[in-house]
C-alpha positions in Angstrom: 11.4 12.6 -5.9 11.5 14.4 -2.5 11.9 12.7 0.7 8.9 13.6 2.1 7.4 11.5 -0.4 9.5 8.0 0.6 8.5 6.0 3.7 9.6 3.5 5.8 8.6 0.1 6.5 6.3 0.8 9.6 5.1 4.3 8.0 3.8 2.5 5.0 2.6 -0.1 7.7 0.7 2.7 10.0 -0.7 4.4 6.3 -2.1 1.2 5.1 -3.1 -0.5 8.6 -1.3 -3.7 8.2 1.5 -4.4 10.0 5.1 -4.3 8.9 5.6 -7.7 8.5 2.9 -7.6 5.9 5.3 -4.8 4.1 8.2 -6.9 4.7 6.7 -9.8 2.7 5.2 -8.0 -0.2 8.9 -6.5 -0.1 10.0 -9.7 -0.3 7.8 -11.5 -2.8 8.0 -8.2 -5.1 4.6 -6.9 -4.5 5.4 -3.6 -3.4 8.1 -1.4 -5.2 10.7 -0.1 -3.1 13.3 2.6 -3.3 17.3 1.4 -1.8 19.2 4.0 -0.3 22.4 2.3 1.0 20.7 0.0 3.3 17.9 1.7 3.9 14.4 0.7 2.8 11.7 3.0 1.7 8.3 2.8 -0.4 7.1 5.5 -2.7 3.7 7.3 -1.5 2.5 6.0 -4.9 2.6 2.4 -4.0 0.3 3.2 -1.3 -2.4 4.6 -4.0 -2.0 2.3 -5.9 -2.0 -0.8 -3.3 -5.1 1.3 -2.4 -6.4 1.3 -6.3 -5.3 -2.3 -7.2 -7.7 -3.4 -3.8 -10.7 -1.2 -4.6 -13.6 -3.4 -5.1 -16.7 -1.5 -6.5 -20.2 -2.0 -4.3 -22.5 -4.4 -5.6 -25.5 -3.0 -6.7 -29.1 -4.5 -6.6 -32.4 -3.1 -8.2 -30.5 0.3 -8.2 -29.1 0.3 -4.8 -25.9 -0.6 -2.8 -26.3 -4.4 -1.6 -26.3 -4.2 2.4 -24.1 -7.0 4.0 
């Protein structure tokens, strides 16, 4: 694993659109797997796909087409 692919708290925040606080407390509760580097915090990109996968909902569809909200 290269650095480039670990990120802090508030980049994982900016990539996802949440705030940190949000990160803090998945951190916390053991939603999100981190990587401990002294005492420095940092997420794998891949917990960002997959945060991304676990969320995807797939459109509804209705006689053949995507239901319109």
């Amino acid at each position: 694993m290269v650095t480039g692919e670990l990120l802090t708290i508030n980049q994982t925040a900016e990539a996802l659109n949440i705030s940190p606080a949000t990160v803090r407390a998945w951190r916390l509760r053991g939603k999100i797997t981190i990587v401990k580097i002294g005492r420095a915090v940092r997420i794998p990109r891949s917990e960002i796909k997959r945060i991304i996968r676990q969320g995807l909902q797939p459109a509804r569809v209705l006689n053949g087409q995507p239901e319109v909200a």
